[in-house]
N, C-alpha and C positions, 0 to 999 in steps of 0.2 A: 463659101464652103461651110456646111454645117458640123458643128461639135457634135458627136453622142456624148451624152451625159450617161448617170450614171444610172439607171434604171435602164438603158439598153447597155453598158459594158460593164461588169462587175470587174471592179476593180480591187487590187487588192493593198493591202496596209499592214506594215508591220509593228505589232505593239512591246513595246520593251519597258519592264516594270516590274518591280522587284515584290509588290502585291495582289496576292493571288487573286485575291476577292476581285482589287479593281480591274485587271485582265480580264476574269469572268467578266465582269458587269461589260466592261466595254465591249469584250466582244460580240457577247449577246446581244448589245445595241446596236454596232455596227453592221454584222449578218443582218440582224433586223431590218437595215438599209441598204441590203441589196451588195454588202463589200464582204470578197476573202479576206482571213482574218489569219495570219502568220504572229504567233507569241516570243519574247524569250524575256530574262528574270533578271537579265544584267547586262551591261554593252558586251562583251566581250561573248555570251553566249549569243550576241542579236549579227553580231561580225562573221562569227563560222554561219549563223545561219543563211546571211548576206553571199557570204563563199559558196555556198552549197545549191543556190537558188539560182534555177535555169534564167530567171530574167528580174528585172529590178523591180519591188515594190511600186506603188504608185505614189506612197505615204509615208513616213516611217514618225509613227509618235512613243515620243522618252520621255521619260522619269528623267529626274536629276540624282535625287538622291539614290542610288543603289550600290550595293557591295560589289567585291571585284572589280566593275570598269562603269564608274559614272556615266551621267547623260553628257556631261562637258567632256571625258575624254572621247565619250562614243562620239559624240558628233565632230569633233576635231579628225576621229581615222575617219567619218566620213565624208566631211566636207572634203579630205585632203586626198583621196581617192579615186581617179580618173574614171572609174566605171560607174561609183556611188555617190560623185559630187552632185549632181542632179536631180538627187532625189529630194523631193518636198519632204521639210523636217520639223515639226511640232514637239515643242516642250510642251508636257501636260504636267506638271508639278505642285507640289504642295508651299516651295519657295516662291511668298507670296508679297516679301518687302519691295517697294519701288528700285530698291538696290538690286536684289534679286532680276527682278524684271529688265532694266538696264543693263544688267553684263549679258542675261540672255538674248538679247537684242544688237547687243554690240558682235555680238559671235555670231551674228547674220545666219539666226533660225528665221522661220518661213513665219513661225507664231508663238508666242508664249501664252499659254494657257493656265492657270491658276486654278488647284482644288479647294473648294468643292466647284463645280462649274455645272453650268445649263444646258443641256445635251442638246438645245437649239442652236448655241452660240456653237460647242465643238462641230457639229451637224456643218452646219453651215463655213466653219473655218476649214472641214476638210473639203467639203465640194469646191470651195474657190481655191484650193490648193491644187486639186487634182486639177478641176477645169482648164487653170495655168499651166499646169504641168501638156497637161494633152495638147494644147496648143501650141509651145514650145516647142513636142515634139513633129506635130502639123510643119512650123515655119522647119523644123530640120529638114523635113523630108522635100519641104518647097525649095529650099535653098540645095540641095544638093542636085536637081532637077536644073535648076536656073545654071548654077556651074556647070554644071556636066556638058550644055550645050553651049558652053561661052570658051573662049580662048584666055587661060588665067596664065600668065608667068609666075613660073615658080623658080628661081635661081636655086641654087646648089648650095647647100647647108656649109660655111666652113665657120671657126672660131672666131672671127672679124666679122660677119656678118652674126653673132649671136645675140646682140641688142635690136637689130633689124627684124628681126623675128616677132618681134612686138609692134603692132602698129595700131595708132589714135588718128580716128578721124570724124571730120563733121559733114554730115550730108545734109540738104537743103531739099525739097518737094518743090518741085516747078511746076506748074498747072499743062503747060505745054511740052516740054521734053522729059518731064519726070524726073528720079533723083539727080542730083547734081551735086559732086564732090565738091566741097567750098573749102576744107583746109587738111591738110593730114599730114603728120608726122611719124618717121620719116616719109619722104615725098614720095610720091609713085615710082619715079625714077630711081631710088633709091634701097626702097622696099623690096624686100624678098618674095615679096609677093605681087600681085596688083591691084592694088587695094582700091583702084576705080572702078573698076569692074566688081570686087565684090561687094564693095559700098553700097554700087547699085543694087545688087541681088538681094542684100539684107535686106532692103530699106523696101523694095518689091514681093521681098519673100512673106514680111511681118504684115504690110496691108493689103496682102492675098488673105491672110487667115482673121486679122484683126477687122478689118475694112478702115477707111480711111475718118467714120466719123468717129471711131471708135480707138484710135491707135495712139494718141496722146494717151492715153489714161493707161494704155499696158504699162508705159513708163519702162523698167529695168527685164530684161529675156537674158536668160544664158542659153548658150547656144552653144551647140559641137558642128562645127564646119567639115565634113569628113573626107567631103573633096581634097582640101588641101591639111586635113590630120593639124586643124586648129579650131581651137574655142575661142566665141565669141559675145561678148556683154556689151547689149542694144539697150540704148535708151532715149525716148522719144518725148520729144516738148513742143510748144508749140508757142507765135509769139499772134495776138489777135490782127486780123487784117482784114477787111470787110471784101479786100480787092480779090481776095482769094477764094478758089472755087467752094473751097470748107470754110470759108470765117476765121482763116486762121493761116500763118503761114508754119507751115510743119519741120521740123526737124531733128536729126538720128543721131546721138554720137556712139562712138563703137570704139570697144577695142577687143582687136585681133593679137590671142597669143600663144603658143603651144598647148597651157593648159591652166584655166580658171577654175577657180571652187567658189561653192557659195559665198565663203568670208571673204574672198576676194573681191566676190560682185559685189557685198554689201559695201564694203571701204570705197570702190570704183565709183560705186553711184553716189557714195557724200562729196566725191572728188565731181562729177560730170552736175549733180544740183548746185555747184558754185559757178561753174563754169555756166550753166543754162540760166542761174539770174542775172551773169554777165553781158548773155546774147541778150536776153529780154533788157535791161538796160541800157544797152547799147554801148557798154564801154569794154575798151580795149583788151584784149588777151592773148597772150603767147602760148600754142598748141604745143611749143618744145616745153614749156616750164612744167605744164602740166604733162606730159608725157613721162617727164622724170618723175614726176611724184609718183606716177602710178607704176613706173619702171620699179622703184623703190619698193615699192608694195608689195610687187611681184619677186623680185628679187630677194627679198627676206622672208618669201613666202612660200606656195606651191610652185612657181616658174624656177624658182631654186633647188628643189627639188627633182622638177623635172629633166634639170638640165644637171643633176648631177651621175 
């Protein structure tokens, strides 16, 4: 399937930044390439604009420093936001110590950017942002096609089953029968869901849109499952095997939960690159150990919220 880029889809980005000049300049720049250009001067003015907007940016780049509602709280109401978790999010900032850069990074933004900067380098940080972003939503609408014609169990929500609601699993790429669930916690049997069947469909829906030489390197997707009203964070390694149709044997870990945000996918994925130098080594791992840690995660997080 081919991507439109963005000289056939004007896509649009929200700028928030508390100076006037550099709004002008950037937006100027940006129209210049082809993108709608939505402003506001502080988080808290760019959140009612976000309220008001028939459909989500494609983009959204902040300031840090600004009056009223900083770029750190602005992106915390958004990361933690079920309709705006998804949206690709760029610091463009004048906080330019490696300390600086580190917290922004640890807050699982898309990119931190540092002024004065090279309108090639921004140029380019937004097109692989959006490009990710369009593809993201490519696998959503692949994934909800593949469910739609599958038979999913979904068991009945009650307060015993509200840790079930979360499920970690690892899929394996077989050359001959395709994905293959190799471990997941809790167990199919056990899950609220059926998480063999949609193990399957992620791991079909991402090398529909990726292709298959191509799909290690997407590495980390957040995904909204809308079939069964759950979010999902895919992430794909691969270990080398000559034996293998790709030179490689492939594999997805995933977790399925009510509802993830970015800072969640960034923490999940330092937790799933321990776990994938583990597979690559070949040593031992328990899929419940790690299930709890990222239970944890969730639970003093957005899953906690959601479920309040």
């Amino acid at each position: 399937m081919r991507i439109k880029m963005k000289s056939e889809i004007q896509s649009e980005i929200l700028i928030v930044d508390d100076n006037e000049d550099i709004l002008f300049h950037l937006k100027v720049l940006l129209e210049e390439n082809n993108y709608t250009i939505k402003t506001a001067v502080n988080g808290k003015e760019a959140l009612k604009l976000l309220s008001e907007m028939k459909s989500n940016p494609d983009l959204i780049i902040s300031d840090i420093m600004m009056p009223v509602m900083d770029g750190y709280e602005f992106f915390s109401s958004v990361s933690s936001h079920p309709q705006w978790n998804r949206i690709p999010f760029l610091f463009l900032t004048a906080k330019s110590t490696p300390e600086d850069i580190r917290l922004g990074k640890l807050l699982g933004v898309d990119d931190y950017i540092t002024k004065p900067f090279k309108r090639e380098d921004l140029l380019a940080s937004i097109s692989g942002k959006i490009t990710r972003n369009i593809r993201s939503n490519l696998i959503n609408k692949e994934i909800y096609q593949l469910l739609s014609s599958s038979s999913i169990k979904i068991e009945p929500f009650s307060k015993e089953k509200e840790k079930l609601m979360f499920c970690l699993l690892l899929v394996y790429w077989d050359d001959i029968i395709g994905p293959v669930l190799k471990k997941s916690y809790p167990s199919d049997e056990d899950c609220i869901i059926s998480i063999t069947t949609i193990g399957k469909q992620l791991f079909h829906a991402a090398t529909s849109i990726y292709g298959h030489d191509k799909i290690t390197k997407a590495q980390g997707i957040l995904l909204n499952i809308e079939n069964i009203n759950k979010q999902g964070y895919i992430y794909f390694d691969s270990i080398p095997d000559k034996s293998e149709r790709y030179g490689e044997k492939q594999y997805m870990l995933s977790v399925i939960a009510p509802f993830l945000s970015y800072f969640d996918s960034f923490k999940i994925r330092n937790i799933f690159t321990e776990i994938s130098e583990r597979i690559k080594q070949n040593k031992e791992w328990e899929i419940k150990d790690y299930w709890e840690k990222i239970l944890e995660i969730l639970s003093t997080g957005s899953l906690q919220l959601k479920l309040q």
